[in-house]
C-alpha positions as CSV (number, residue, x, y, z in Angstrom):
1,X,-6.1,-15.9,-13.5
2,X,-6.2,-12.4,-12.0
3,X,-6.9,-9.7,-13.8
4,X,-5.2,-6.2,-13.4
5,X,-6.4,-2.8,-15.0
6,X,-3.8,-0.5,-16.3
7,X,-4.7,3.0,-16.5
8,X,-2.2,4.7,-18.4
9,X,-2.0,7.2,-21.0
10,X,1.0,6.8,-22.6
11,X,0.9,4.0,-25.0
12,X,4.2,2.6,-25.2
13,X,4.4,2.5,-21.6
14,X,0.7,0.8,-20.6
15,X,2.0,-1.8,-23.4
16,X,5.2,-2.6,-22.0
17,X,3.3,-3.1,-18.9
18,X,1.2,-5.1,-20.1
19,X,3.5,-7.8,-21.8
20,X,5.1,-7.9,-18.2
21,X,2.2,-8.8,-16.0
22,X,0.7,-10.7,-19.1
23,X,4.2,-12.8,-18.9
24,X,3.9,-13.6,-15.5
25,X,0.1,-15.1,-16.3
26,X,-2.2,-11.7,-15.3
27,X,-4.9,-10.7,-17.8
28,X,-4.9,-7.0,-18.3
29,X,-6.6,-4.4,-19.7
30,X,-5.8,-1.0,-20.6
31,X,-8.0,2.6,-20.1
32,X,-6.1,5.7,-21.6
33,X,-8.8,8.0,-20.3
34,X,-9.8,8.4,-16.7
35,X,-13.4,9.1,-18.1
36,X,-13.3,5.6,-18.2
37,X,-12.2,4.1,-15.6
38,X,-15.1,3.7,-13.1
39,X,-17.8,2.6,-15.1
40,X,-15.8,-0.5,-16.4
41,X,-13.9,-1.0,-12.5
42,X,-17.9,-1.5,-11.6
43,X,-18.9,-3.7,-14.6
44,X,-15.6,-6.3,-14.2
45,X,-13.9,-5.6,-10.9
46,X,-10.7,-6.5,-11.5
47,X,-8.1,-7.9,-9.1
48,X,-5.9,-4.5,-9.2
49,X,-5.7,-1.4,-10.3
50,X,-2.5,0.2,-11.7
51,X,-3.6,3.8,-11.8
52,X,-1.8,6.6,-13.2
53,X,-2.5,10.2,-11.8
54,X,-2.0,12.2,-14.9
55,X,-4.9,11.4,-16.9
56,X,-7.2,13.2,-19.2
57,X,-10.6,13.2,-18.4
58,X,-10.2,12.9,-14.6
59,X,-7.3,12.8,-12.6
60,X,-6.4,9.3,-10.3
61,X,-6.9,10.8,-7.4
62,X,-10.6,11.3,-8.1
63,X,-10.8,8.0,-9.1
64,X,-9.0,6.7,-6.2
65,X,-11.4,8.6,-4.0
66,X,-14.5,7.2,-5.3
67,X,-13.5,3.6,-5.2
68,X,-12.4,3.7,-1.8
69,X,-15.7,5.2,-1.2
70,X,-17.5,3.1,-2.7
71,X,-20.3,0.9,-0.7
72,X,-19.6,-1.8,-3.0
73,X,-17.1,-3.8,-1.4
74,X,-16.0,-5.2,-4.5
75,X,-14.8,-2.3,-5.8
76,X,-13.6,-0.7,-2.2
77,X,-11.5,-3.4,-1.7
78,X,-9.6,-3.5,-5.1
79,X,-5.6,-2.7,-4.3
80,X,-4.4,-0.1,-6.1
81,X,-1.1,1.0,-7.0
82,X,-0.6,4.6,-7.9
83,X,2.1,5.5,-10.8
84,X,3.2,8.9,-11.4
85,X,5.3,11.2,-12.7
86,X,4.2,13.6,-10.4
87,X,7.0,13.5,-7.4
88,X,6.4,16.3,-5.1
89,X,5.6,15.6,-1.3
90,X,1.9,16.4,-1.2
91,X,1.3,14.8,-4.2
92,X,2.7,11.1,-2.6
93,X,1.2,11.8,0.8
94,X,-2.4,12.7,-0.5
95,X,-2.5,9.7,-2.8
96,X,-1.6,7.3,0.1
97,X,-3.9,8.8,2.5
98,X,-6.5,8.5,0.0
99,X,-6.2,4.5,0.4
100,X,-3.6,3.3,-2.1
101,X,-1.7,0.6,-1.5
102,X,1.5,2.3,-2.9
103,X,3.1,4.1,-5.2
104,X,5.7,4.1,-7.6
105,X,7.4,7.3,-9.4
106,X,8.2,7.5,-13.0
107,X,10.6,6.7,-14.3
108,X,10.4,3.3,-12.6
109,X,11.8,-0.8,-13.2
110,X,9.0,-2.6,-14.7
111,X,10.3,-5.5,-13.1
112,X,10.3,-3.9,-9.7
113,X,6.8,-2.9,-10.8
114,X,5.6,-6.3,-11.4
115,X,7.2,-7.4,-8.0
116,X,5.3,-5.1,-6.1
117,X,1.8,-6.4,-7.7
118,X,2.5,-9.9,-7.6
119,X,3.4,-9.2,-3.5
120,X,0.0,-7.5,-3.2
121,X,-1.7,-10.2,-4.8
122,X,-0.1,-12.7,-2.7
123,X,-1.3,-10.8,-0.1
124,X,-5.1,-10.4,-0.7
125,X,-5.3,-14.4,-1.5
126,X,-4.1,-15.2,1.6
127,X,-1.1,-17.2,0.7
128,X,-0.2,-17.5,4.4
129,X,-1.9,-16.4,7.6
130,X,0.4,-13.0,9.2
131,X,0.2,-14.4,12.3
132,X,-0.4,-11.2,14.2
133,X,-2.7,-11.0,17.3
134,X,-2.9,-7.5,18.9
135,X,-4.9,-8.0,22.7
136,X,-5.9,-4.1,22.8
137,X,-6.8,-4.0,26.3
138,X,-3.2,-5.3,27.6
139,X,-1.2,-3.2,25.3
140,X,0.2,-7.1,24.2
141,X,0.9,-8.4,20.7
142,X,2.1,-12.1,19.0
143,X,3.5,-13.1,16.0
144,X,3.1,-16.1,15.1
145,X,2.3,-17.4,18.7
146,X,5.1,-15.7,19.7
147,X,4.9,-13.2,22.5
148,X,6.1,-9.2,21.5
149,X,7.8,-6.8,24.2
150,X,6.7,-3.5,22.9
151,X,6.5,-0.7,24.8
152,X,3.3,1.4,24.5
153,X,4.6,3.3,21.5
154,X,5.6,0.6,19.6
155,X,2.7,-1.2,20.4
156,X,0.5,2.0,19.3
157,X,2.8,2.2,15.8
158,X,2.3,-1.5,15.3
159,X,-1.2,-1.1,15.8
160,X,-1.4,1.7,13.2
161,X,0.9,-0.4,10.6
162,X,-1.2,-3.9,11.1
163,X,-4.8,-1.1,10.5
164,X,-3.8,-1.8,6.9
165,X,-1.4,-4.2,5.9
166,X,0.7,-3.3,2.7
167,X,-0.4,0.1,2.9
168,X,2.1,2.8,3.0
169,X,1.3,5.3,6.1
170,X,3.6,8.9,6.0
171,X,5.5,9.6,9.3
172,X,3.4,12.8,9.5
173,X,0.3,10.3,10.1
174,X,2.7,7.7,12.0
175,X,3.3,10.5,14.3
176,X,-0.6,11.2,15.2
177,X,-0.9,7.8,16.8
178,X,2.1,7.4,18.6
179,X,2.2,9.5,21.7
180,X,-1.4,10.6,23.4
181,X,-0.5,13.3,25.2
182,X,-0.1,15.0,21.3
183,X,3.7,16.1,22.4
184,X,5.7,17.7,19.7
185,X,8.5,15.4,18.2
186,X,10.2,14.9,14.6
187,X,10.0,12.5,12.0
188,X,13.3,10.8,13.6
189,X,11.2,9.7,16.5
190,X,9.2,7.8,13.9
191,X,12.6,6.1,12.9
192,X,13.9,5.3,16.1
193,X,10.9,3.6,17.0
194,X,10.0,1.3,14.0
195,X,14.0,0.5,14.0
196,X,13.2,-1.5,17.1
197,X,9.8,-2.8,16.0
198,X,11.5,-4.1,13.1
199,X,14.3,-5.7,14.9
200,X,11.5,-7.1,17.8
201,X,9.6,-8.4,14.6
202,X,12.5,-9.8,13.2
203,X,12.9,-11.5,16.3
204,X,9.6,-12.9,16.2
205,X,9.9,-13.8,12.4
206,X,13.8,-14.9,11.6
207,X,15.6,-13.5,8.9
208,X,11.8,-11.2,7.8
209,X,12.1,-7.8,7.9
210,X,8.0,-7.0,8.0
211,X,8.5,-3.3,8.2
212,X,9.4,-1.8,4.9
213,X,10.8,1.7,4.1
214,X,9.3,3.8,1.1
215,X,11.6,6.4,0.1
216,X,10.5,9.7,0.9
217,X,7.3,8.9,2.0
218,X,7.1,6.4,5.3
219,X,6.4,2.8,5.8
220,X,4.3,-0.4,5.6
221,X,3.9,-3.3,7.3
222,X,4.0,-6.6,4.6
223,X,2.8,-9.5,6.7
């Protein structure tokens, strides 16, 4: 049975998390107080942290800092899921930078909530292989034993999804590994190019659509 942390400081809503995931078969446990958080993340590594940013004590991104940092690999490779209330910009791009897996704003479906943590889940028990080979030399990728035609900056985007699976990257850091003669372009070059990754993928992969769009922030590759 996996086990999930909530860290949340509301009460009402860590408990109706909680009879979610706990209805779906997850254990939980609940921290109000981001005092807390570490010392018992070390003592009973859980299978995923939903973390709050608002939190007395200390704030989630501190704590998301120092478990991603942490030379326990345990604990670094816990997923994490970042709820908030807070919704400017900064806030969402800082928090995925600093390693989370995603995010999700308040106010927010439970259910959609629950969705998104059983799919990460899925993900880190390795429920089926993704199937990607990326042959950096050639500039050549497979799916699934199935030969891509990128052109070297889809390849390079591709690349920069598959780093880290499930993790949501902005466009603004999208846009650092796509061209590498640093030229200046817009966030709609981003677009453009994982529209046709995504349909080559799709290609690869009938009826998947492996490249997913978060709202106002960028994307992430769900293998």
């Amino acid at each position: 049975m996996s086990r999930i942390l909530i860290v949340e400081d509301e009460p009402k809503l860590a408990a109706l998390e909680a009879d979610y995931l706990e209805s779906e078969g997850y254990e939980t446990h609940r921290i109000a107080n981001g005092l807390e958080v570490l010392p018992w993340v070390r003592a009973n590594a859980p299978d995923l942290v939903l973390l709050d940013l608002m939190l007395p004590g200390r704030d989630g991104l501190e704590i998301c800092r120092e478990l991603r940092s942490s030379d326990d690999s345990r604990i670094r490779d816990i997923p994490i899921v970042m709820v908030t209330a807070r919704v400017e910009e900064i806030d969402r791009l800082v928090g995925l930078d600093l390693g989370a897996d995603d995010y999700v704003c308040k106010p927010f479906s439970v259910r959609e909530l629950v969705a998104r943590v059983k799919a990460i889940l899925r993900r880190g028990k390795g429920s089926r292989p993704n199937g990607l080979v990326l042959h950096e030399d050639e500039h050549r990728a497979e799916l699934d034993g199935n030969p891509l035609e990128l052109t070297p900056v889809e390849f390079r985007l591709l690349r920069a999804l598959a780093s880290s699976p499930g993790r949501v990257f902005a466009r603004e850091r999208l846009l650092e590994h796509l061209y590498d003669d640093h030229r200046v372009v817009t966030d709609r070059t981003v677009d453009a190019h994982v529209k046709n990754l995504r349909r080559k993928l799709s290609e690869a992969r009938l009826g998947e659509d492996l490249v997913r769009s978060i709202y106002g922030v960028g994307y992430k590759l769900e293998l």
